[in-house]
C-alpha positions in Angstrom: -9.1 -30.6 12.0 -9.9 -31.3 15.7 -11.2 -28.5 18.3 -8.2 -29.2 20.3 -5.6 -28.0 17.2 -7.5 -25.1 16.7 -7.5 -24.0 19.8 -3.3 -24.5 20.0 -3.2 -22.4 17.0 -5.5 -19.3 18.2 -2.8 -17.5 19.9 -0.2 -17.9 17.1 -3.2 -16.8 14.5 -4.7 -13.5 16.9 -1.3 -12.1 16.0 -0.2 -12.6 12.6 -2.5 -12.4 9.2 -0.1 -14.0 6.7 3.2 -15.5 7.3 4.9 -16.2 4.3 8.4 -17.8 3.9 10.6 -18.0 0.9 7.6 -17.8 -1.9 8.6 -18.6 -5.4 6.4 -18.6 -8.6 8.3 -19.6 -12.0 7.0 -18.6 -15.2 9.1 -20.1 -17.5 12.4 -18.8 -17.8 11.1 -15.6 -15.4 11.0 -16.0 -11.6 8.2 -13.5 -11.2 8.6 -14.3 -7.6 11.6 -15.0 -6.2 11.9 -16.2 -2.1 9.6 -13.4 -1.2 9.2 -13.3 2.9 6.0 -11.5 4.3 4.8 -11.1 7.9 1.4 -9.0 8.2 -0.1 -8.3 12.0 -3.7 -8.6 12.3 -5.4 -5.4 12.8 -3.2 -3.6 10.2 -2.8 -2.3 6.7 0.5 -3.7 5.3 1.4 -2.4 2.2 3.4 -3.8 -0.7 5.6 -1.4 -2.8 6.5 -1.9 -6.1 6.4 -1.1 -10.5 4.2 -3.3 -12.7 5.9 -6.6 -13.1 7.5 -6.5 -9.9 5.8 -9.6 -8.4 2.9 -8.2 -6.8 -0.2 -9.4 -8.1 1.6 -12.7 -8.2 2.7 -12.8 -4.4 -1.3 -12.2 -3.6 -2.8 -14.7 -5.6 -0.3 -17.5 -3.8 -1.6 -16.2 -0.2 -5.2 -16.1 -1.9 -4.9 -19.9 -3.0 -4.9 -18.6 -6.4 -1.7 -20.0 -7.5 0.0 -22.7 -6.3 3.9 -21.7 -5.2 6.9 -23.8 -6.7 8.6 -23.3 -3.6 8.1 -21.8 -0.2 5.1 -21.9 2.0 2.2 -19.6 3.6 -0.4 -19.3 6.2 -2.9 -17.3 6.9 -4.2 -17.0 10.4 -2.0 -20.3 11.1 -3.5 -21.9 8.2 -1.4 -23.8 5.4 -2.6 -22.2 2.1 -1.9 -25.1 0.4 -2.8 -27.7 2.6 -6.1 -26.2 4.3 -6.9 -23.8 1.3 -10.3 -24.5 2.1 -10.2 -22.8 5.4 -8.0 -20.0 4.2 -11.1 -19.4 1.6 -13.0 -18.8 4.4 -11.1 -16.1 6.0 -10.3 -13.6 3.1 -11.7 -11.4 0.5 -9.6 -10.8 -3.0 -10.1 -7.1 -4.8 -8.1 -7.2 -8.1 -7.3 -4.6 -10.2 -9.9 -5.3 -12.9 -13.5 -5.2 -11.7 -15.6 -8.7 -11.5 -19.0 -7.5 -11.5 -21.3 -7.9 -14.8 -22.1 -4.7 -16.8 -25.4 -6.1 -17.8 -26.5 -6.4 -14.5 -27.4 -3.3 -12.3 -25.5 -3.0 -8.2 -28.1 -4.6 -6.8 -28.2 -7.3 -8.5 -24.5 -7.6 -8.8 -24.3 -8.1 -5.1 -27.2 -10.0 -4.2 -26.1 -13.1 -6.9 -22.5 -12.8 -4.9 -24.2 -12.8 -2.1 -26.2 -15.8 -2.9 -22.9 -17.8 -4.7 -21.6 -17.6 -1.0 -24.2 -19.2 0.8 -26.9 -16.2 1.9 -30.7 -16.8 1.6 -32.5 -14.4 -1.0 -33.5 -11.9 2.4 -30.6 -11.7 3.9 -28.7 -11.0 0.0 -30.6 -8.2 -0.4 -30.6 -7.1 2.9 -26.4 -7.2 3.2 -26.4 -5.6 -1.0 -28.2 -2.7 0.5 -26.0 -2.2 3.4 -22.9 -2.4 1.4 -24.1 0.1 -1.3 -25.0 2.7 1.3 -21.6 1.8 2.9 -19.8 2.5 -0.1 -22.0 5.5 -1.6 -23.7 3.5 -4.3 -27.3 3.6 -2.9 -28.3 6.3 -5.5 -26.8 4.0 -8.5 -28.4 0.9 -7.1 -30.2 0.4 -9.8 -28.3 2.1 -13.2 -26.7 -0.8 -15.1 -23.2 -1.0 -14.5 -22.3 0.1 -18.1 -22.8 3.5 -17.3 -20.8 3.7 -14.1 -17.5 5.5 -13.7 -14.8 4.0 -13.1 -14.9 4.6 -9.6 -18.1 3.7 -8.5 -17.4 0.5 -10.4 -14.0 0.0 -8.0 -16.2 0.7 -5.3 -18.5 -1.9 -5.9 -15.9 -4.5 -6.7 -14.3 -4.2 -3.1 -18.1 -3.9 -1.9 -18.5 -7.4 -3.8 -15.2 -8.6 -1.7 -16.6 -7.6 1.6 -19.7 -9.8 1.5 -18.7 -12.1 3.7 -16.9 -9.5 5.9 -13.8 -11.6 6.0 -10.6 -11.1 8.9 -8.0 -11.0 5.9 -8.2 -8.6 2.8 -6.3 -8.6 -0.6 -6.5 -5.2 -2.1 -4.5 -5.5 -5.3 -4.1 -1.9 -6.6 -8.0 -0.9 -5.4 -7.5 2.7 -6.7 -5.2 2.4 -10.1 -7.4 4.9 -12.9 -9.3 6.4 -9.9 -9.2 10.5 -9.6 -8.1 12.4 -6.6 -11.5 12.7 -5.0 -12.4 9.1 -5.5 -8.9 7.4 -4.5 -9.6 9.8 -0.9 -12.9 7.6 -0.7 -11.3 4.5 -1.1 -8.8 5.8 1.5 -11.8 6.2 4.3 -13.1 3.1 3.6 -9.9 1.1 3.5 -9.0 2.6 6.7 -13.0 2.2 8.3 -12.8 -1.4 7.3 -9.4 -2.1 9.8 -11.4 0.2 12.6 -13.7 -2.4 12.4 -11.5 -5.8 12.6 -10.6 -6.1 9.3 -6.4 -6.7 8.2 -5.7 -5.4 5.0 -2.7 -5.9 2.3 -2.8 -3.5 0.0 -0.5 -3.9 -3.3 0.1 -0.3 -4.9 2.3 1.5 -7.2 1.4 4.5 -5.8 3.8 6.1 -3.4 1.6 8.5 -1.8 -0.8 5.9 -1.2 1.5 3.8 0.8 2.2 6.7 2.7 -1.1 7.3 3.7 -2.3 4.0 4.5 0.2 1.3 5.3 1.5 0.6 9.1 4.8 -1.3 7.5 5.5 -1.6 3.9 7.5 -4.1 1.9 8.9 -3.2 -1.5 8.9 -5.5 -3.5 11.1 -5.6 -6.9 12.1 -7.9 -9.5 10.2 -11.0 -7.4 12.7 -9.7 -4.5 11.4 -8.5 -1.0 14.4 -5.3 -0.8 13.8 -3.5 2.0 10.5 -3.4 4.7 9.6 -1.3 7.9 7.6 1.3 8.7 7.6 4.2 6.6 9.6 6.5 9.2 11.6 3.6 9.4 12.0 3.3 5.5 12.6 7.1 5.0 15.3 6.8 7.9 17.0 4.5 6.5 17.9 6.6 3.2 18.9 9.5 5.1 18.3 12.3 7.2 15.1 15.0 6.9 16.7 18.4 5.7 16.0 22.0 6.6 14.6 24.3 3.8 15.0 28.1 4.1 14.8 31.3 2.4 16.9 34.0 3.2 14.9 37.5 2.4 18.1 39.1 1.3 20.4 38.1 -1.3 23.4 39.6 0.3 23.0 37.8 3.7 23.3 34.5 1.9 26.9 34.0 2.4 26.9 35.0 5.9 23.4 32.8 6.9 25.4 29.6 4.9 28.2 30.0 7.2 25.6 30.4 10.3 23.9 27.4 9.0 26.8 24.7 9.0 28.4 26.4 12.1 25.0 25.8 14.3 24.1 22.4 12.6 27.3 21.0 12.4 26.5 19.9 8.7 29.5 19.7 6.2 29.7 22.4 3.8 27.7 21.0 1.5 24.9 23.1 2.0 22.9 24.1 -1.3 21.8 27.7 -2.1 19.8 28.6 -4.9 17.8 32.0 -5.6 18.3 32.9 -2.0 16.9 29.5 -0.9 19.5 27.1 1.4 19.1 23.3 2.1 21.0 21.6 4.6 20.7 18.4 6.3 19.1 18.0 9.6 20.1 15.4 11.9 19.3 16.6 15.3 16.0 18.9 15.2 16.5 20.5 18.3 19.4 23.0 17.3 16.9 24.3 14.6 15.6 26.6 17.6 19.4 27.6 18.2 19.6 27.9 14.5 16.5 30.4 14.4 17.9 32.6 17.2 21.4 32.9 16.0 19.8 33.8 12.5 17.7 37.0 14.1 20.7 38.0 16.4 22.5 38.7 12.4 19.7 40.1 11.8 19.2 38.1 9.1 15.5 38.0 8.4 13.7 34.8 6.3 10.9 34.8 4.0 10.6 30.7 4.2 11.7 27.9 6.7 10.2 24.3 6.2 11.7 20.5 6.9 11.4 18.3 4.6 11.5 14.4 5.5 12.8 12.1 2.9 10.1 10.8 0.6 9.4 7.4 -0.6 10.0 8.2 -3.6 13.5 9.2 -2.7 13.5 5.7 -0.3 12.7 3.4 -4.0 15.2 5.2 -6.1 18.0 4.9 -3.6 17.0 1.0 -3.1 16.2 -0.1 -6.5 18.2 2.4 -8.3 15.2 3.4 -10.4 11.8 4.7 -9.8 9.0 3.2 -9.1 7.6 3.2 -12.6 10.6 2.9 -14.9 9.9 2.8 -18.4 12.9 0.4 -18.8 10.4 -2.5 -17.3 7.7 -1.8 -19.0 8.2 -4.5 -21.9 9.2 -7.6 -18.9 5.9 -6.0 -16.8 3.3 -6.8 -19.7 4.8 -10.1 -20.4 4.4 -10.7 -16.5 0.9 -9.6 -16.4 0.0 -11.6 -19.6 1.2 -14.8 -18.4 -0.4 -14.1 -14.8 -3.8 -13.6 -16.6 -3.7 -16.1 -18.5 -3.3 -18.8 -15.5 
């Protein structure tokens, strides 16, 4: 490719990681993937929503050169995946969700044979292994065979493996699935470190909360269909309005604050009560203040008053009709993954 090519590209590649356009991936009779559309901006975690079997894993191995698409096409940075996969190779770092380090070995050595399969003299592999075990919290474990880490220091080292080359563009393909609480915050701080410093990350997950935390925009992603993507406000918005929670301290005022409630709000009648506790949509926050005063002026006092947005747990059931790991799937999601593994 000639200097001057690149250089027509660079502004068109500052701005967008990947751009993909109608990707499709048969297996068979089963269209794992089926016309999925993805634009990431650089400089951000993009997240993509979605149950086992959804099309995930198989979307990320076509933008990693993995797997070649029956249909549609890709580029990362401005660069064909198919047709300058070399150059793509270059500019990203794959996490799956299976560790691909060798038990047998210890960290250190782990990383430095990495390090040395991409190109690094023997000094400066062990030199960038030590850096990325203190990075990631492994320095103490350097040396302990990998057989008798947990399961989180051996996710920790597989994305440390991935981040050898420290590459613009990274795949995280469900980097905390198995992890606990404490660990999966860890990964969090380091998944958010790595975009402070330069880094784009897409970040597959089935965990909503995660999504929440991390991603700028999300896509969800089910049955190989792209079905909604935004922000998460965006997202949330789109499924309906946040709603006001509150508890009246007396039982007998219930009646009385419910009417107070839909008068102030404007809400239809609608509003829930249960054990003194009403729910009401909340479209416009600012009355909430009238709300409050016209509530202590009936001298009704309240024990508990929160808002509640709409979750995005709330935002996959009302797009997908089921949640985000229905049982229903499950026997389609292992077929998925079996014939994804086996390619």
């Amino acid at each position: 490719m000639s200097n001057r090519n690149r250089n027509e590209r660079e502004p068109h590649s500052r701005e967008w990681a990947v751009e993909a356009h109608g990707l499709v991936k048969v297996f068979g009779d089963n269209r794992a993937v089926d016309g999925v559309n993805l634009n990431v901006r650089a400089g951000t975690i993009y997240g993509v929503l979605g149950p086992n079997g959804a099309g995930k894993t198989t979307t990320i191995r076509m933008l990693a050169t993995l797997l070649r698409p029956d249909a549609g096409s890709a580029k990362i940075f401005g660069y064909d995946v198919e047709k300058e996969s070399q150059i793509v190779r270059q500019l990203i770092g794959v996490t799956g969700q299976y560790a691909s380090v060798d038990e047998s070995l210890s960290a250190t050595e782990n990383l430095v044979i990495f390090s040395r399969l991409l190109g690094l003299g023997r000094a400066e592999s062990r030199q960038k292994a030590a850096q990325l075990l203190e990075e990631f919290g492994l320095t103490e474990a350097a040396k302990r065979p990998l057989k008798n880490f947990s399961g989180g220091m051996r996710r920790r080292l597989d994305l440390a493996a991935s981040l050898i080359a420290q590459p613009p563009l990274i795949f995280l393909d469900e980097p905390t699935t198995g992890l606990d609480p404490r660990t999966r915050g860890q990964m969090w701080d380091t998944i958010r470190r790595l975009v402070k410093t330069g880094s784009t990350v897409v970040l597959t997950t089935q965990y909503l909360d995660e999504a929440d935390q991390l991603a700028d925009r999300i896509a969800v992603i089910d049955r190989g269909h792209v079905v909604a993507e935004g922000t998460v406000d965006e997202l949330k918005a789109s499924v309906g309005t946040s709603s006001l929670h509150l508890r009246i301290h007396n039982m007998q005022d219930l009646a009385v604050a419910r009417q107070i409630i839909e008068r102030v709000l404007q809400v239809p009648s609608n509003v829930s009560s249960e054990a003194g506790k009403l729910n009401a949509p909340m479209a416009n926050a600012d009355r909430v203040t009238d709300l409050l005063i016209a509530l202590r002026e009936a001298g009704i006092p309240l024990s508990e008053i929160s808002v509640q947005k709409p979750t995005l747990d709330e935002v996959f059931l009302t797009i997908t009709g089921h949640g985000v790991k229905d049982n229903a799937t499950q026997a389609s999601d292992a077929s998925n993954l079996v014939k994804e593994a086996a390619l």
